[in-house]
C-alpha positions in Angstrom: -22.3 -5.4 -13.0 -20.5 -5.9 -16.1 -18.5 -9.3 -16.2 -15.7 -11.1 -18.3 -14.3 -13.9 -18.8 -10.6 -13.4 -18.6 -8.3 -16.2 -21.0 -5.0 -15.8 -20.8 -2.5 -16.3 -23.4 -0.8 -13.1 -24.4 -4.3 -11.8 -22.6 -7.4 -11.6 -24.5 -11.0 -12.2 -23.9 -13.4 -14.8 -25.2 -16.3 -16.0 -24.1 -16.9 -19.3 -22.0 -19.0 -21.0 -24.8 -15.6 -19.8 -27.4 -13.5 -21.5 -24.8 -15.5 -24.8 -24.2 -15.6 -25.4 -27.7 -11.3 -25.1 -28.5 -10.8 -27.9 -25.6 -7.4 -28.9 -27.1 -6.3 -25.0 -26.2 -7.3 -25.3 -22.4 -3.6 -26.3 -21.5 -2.3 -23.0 -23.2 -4.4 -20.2 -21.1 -2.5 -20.1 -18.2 -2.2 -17.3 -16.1 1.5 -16.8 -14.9 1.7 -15.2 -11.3 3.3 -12.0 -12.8 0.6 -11.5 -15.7 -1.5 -11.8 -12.8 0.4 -9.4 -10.3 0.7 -6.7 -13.1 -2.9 -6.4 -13.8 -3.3 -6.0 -10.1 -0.7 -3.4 -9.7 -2.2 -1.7 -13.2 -6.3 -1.6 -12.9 -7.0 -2.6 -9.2 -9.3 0.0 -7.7 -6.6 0.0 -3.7 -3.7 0.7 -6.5 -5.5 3.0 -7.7 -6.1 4.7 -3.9 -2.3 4.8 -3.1 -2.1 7.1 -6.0 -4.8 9.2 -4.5 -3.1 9.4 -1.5 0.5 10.5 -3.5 -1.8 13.3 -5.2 -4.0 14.6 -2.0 -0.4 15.0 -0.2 1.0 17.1 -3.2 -2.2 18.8 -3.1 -1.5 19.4 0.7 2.4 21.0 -0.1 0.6 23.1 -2.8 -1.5 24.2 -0.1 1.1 25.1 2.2 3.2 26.9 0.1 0.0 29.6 -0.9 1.4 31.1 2.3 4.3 32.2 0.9 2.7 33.8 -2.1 3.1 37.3 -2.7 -0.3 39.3 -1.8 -1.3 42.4 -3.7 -4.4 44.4 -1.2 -6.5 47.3 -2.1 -8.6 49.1 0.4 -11.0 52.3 -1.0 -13.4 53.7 1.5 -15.5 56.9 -0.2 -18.6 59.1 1.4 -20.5 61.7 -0.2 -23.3 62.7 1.8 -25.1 65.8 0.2 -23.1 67.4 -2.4 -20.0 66.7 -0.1 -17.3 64.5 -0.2 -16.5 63.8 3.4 -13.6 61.3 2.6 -11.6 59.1 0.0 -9.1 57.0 1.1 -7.5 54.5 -0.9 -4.7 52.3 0.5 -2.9 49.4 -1.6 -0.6 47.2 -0.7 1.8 44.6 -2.3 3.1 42.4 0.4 5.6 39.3 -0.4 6.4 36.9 2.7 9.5 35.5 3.0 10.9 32.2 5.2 11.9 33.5 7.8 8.9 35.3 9.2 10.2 38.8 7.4 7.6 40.2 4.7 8.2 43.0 2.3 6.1 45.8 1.6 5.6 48.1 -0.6 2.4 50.8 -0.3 0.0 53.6 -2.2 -1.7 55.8 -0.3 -4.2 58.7 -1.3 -6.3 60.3 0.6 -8.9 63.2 -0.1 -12.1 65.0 1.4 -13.4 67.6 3.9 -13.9 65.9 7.3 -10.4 63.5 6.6 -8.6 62.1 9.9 -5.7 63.9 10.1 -3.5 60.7 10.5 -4.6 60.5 6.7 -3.7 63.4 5.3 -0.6 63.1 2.5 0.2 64.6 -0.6 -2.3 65.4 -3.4 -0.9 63.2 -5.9 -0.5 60.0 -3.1 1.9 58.7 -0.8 5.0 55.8 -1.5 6.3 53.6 0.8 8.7 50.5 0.8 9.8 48.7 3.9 10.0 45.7 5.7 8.0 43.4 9.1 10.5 41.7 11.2 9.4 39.3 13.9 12.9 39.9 16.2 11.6 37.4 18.8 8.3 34.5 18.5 8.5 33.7 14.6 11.5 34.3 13.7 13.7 31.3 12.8 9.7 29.2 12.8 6.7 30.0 12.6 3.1 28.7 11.5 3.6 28.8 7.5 7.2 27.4 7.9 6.1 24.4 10.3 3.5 23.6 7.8 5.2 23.7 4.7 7.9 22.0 6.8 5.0 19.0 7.7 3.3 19.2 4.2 6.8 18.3 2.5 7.1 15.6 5.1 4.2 14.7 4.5 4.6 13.6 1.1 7.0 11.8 2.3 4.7 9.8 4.5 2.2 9.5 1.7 4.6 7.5 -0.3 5.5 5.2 2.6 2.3 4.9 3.4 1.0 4.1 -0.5 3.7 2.3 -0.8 2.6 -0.1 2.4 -0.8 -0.2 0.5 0.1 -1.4 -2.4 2.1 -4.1 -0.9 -0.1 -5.2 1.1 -2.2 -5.4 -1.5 -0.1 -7.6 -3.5 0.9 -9.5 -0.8 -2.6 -11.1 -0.5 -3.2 -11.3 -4.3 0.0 -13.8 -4.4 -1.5 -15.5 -1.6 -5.3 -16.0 -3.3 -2.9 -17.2 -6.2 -1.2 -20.0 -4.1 -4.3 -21.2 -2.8 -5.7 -21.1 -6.5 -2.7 -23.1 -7.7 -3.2 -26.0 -4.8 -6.9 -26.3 -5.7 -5.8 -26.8 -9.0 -2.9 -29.5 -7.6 -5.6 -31.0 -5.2 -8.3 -31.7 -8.4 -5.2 -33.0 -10.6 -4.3 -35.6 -7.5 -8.0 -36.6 -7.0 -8.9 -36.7 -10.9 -5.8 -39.2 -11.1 -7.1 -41.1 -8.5 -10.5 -41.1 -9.7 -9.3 -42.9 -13.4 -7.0 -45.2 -11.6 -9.9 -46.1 -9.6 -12.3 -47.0 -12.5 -9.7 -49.0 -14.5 -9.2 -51.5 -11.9 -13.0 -51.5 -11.1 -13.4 -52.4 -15.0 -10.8 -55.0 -14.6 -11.6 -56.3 -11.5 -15.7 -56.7 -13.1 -14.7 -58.3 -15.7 -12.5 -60.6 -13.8 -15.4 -61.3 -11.5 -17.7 -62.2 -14.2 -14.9 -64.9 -15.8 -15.1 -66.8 -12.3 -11.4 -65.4 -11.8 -12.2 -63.5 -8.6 -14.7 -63.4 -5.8 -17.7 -61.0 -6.9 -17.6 -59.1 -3.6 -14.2 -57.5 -4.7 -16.7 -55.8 -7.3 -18.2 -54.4 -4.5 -15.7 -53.1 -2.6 -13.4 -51.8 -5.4 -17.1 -50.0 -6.5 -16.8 -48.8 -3.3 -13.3 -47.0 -3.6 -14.5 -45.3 -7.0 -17.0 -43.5 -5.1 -14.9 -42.5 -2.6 -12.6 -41.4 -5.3 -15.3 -39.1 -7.1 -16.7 -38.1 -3.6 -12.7 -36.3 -2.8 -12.5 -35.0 -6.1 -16.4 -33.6 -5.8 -15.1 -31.5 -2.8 -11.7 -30.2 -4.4 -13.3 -29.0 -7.4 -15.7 -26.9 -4.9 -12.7 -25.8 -3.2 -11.4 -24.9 -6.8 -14.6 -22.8 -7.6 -14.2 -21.0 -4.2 -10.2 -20.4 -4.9 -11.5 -18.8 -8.1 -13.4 -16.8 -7.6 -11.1 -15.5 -4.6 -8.8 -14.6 -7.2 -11.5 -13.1 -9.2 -11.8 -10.2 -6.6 -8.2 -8.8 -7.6 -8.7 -8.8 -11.5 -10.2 -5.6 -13.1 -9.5 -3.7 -16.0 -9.7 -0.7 -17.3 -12.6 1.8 -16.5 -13.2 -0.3 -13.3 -14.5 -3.0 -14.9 -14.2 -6.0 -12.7 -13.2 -9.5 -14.7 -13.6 -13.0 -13.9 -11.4 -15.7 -14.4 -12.0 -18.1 -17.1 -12.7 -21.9 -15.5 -10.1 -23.1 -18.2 -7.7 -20.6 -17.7 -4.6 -22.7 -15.6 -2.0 -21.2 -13.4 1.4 -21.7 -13.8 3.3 -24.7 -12.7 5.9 -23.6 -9.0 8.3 -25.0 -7.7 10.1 -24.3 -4.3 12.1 -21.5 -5.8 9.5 -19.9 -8.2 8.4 -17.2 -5.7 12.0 -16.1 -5.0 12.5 -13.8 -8.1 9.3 -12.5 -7.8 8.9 -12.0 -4.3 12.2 -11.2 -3.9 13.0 -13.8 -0.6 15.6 -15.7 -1.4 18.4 -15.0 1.4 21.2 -14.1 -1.1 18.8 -10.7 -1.5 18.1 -11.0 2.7 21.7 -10.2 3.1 20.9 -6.8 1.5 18.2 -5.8 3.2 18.6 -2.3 4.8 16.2 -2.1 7.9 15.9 1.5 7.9 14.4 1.3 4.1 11.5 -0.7 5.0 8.3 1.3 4.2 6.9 0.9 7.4 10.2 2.4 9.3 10.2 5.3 6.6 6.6 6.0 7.4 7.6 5.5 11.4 10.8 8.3 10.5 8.5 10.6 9.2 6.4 10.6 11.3 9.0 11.6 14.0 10.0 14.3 11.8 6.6 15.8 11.8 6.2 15.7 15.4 9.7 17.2 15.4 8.6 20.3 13.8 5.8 20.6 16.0 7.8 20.6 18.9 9.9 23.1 17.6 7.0 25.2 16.8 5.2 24.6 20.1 9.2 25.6 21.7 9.1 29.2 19.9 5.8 30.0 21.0 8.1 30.5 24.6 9.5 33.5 23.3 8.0 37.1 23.5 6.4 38.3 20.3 8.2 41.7 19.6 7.7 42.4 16.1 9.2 45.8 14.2 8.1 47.9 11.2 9.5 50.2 9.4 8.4 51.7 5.7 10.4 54.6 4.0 8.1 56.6 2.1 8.2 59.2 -0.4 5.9 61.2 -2.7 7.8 59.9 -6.1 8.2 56.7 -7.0 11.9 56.3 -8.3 12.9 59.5 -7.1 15.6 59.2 -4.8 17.2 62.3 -5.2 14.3 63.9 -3.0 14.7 60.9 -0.8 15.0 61.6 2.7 15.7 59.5 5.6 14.0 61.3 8.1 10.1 60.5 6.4 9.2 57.0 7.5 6.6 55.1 9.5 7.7 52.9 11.9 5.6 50.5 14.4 5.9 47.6 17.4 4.2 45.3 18.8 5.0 43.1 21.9 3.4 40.5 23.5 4.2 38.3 26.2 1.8 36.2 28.7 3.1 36.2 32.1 2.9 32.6 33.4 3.1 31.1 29.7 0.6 27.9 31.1 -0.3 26.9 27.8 2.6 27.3 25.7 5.0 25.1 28.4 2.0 22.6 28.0 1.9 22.2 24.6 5.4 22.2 24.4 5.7 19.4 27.2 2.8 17.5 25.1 4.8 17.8 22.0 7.8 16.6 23.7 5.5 13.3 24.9 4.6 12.6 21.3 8.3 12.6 20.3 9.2 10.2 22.8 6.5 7.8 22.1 6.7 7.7 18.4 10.9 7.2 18.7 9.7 4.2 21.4 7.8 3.0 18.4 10.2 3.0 16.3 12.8 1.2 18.2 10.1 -1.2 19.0 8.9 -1.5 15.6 12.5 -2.1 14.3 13.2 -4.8 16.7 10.2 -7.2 16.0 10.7 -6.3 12.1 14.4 -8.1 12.8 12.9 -10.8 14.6 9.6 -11.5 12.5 12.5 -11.5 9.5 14.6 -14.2 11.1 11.8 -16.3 12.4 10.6 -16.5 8.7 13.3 -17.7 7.8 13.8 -20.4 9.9 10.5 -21.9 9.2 11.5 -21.4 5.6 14.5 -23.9 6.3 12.3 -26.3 8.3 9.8 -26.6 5.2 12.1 -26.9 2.9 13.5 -29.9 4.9 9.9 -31.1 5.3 8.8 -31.2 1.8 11.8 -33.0 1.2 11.1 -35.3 3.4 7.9 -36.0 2.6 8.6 -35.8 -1.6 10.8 -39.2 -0.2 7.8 -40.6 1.5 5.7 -40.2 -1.8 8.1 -42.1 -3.9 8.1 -44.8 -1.3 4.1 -45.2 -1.3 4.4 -45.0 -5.1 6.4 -48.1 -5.0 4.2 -50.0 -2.4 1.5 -49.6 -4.2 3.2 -50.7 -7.9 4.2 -53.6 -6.1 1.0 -54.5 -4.7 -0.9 -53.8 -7.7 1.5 -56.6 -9.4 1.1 -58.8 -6.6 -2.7 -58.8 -7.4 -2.3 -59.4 -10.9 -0.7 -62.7 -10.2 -3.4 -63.2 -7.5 -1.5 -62.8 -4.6 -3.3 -59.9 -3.0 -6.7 -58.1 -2.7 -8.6 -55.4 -3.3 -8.3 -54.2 0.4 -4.6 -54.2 0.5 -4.5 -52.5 -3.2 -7.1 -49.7 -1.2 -4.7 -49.2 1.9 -2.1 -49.0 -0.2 -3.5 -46.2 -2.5 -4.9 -44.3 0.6 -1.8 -44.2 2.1 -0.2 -42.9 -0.7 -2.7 -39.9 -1.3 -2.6 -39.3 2.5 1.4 -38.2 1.8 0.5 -36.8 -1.3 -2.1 -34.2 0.5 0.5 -33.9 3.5 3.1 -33.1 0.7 1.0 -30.5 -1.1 0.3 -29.1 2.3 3.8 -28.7 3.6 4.5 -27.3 -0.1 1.4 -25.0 0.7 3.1 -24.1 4.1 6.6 -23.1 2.4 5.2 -21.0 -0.4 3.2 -18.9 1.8 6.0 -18.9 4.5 7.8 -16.9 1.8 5.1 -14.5 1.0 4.9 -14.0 4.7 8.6 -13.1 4.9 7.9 -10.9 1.9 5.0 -9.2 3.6 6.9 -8.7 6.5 10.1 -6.9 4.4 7.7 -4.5 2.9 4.7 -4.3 5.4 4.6 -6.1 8.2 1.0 -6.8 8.0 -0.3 -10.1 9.4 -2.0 -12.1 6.8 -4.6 -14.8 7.0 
């Protein structure tokens, strides 16, 4: 498989040895969450799919319609058996079908030879007709080709619903693989900070040892603490690697060539609100949010109106088939002042089962599916209301959180600036200093968390406005 290193910064390409050897331009390849969303929407191979789907559902209405195209039909029978013609008959036909179940015709006939059916027989130079198939009862206002040019139409419809569901769903996870790309990166920041503060004092407190200021142990122990340090930032930068190449999966390019991200490529710095104008979920745009546009109550709508048009279809089939013909014919084409009235051929056909079993059980069936797919959609639209103000209370109850805890940071901060002074005058240890700092990374992982919890709260609420697809 072909592979690249993607380096983002206007977007081009460059190789990882390129990129390790320019450190000082590691801090301008970031990837911004909608350079990243509009590669996805432009070369991923599922974005790609929806666009199938649009085309196989055109390809499906194109379909339909072929039974509405006008038909031309040419049937020639000859035999010659010895020297003798026993018969020619040649009968064409130019047939156009029209919506409501009427087709025009228009006919050629000539016929010729010794041992002809009499039925057959017409003038030497052919036979002209014009006239016209009228289903007066089953077929009339819809039949077979109308319910499924009827469903095809509908069905494009549903294809864009349904591609349009696709897509967001699609999009909805990529933001998420994003998020948990950006905390890694937040996580190894934290722990890398950590890890220098922890060495600084371990070189001060050393060399303090060795003047006789301090007890040697306190080597040990603040020793001890850069370890610890290196161990947490060890397991973060795994968890980077992993987030990585998580994202990794939704970046392609053109020809389906699949890229990889760059390890110095950065994301963008977010904030609480930085989601909102991409994402759309703030809840000044919530207050604008029609119910009955969501793609999954469009596809739901349609889907009604499909099974709507079979039950109509499935109702007709109740009525007696009686269908009338009638063709004028002539011996001229054009000539109507030899047109007569009286020449004509004229047919009917009826048909009619007596119990009608299976057509009042398909028609109850169809009736059944109605029912159950309007259920649906009731049901559907209900939850969709609730999942919708459910996200946005634990929206709210984040927000308040992270504030919360953002207050509980800067109050460990300060602890441990004061106790890091206190040792410098001598007047506390090594352990406190220790407690001090873990406590203060403890709020800093529970605020990155919460922080964690509120930005994907939001991409939830956005799934659920234009999916409603439950995400991991």
């Amino acid at each position: 498989m072909i592979r690249f290193y993607l380096l983002v910064l206007g977007v081009f390409f460059s190789g990882l040895s390129s990129a390790q050897n320019q450190p000082a331009a590691v801090e301008e390849n970031v990837l911004s969450l909608n350079e990243f969303l509009a590669y996805v929407k432009e070369y991923h191979p599922v974005a790609k799919l929806a666009n199938f789907e649009i085309s196989s559902a055109q390809a499906e209405l194109l379909k339909s319609r072929g039974a509405f195209d006008p038909q031309v039909m040419v049937d020639w029978k000859n035999k010659e058996f010895k020297g003798t013609e026993y018969y020619d008959v040649l009968n064409s036909t130019f047939k156009i079908p029209t919506w409501y179940g009427i087709e025009v015709k228009a006919g050629f006939e000539q016929n010729q030879g010794q041992f002809l059916n009499a039925e057959n027989t017409v003038p030497d130079d052919g036979l002209y007709s014009a006239g016209v198939s009228v289903p007066i009862g089953q077929g009339l206002f819809i039949n077979q080709r109308m319910a499924d040019l009827r469903q095809a139409k509908i069905m494009q419809d549903l294809s864009q619903a349904q591609s349009d569901i696709r897509l967001n769903h699609l999009l909805s996870s990529a933001v998420m693989a994003y998020l948990d790309w950006y905390l890694a990166n937040r996580e190894v920041k934290l722990f890398d900070d950590f890890v220098g503060r922890a060495e600084v004092r371990f070189d001060g407190i050393k060399k303090s040892a060795l003047s006789g200021n301090i007890p040697t142990i306190d080597t040990l122990e603040a020793g001890i603490i850069v370890q610890n340090r290196k161990l947490s930032l060890e397991q973060s930068n795994l968890k980077l690697i992993k987030s990585r190449l998580q994202l990794s999966n939704f970046l392609w390019f053109e020809d389906n060539i699949p890229l990889e991200l760059d390890p110095f490529v950065i994301p963008e710095e977010l904030s609480e609100g930085s989601l909102d104008p991409v994402l759309g979920t703030n809840f000044l745009q919530l207050e604008n949010f029609v119910l009955e546009d969501h793609p999954k109550i469009k596809a739901l709508d349609y889907k009604i109106d499909r099974l709507e048009v079979d039950r109509q279809l499935k109702a007709e089939m109740l009525k007696p088939q009686l269908d009338l013909e009638y063709n004028f014919i002539n011996e001229r084409v054009g000539q109507f002042e030899n047109f007569n009235t009286n020449d004509y051929k004229a047919g009917l056909f009826f048909k009619l089962p007596l119990f009608l079993r299976k057509e009042r059980g398909n028609l109850k069936l169809a009736k059944i599916k109605v029912n159950e797919a309007r259920l649906d959609l009731d049901y559907e639209s209900l939850q969709l209301q609730n999942k919708i103000q459910a996200s946005r209370n634990e929206i709210l109850s984040y927000n308040r959180q992270l504030s919360t805890f953002q207050s509980i940071v800067t109050d460990y901060a300060s602890l441990l600036r004061a106790e890091e002074r206190k040792f410098s005058f001598g007047e506390s240890s090594v352990f406190l200093i220790n407690s001090r700092e873990v406590s203060l990374i403890d709020s800093r992982l529970k605020e990155i968390k919460v922080f964690e919890k509120l930005l994907k709260s939001k991409v939830e609420l956005f799934n659920v406005l234009i999916n409603d697809i439950s995400l991991d």
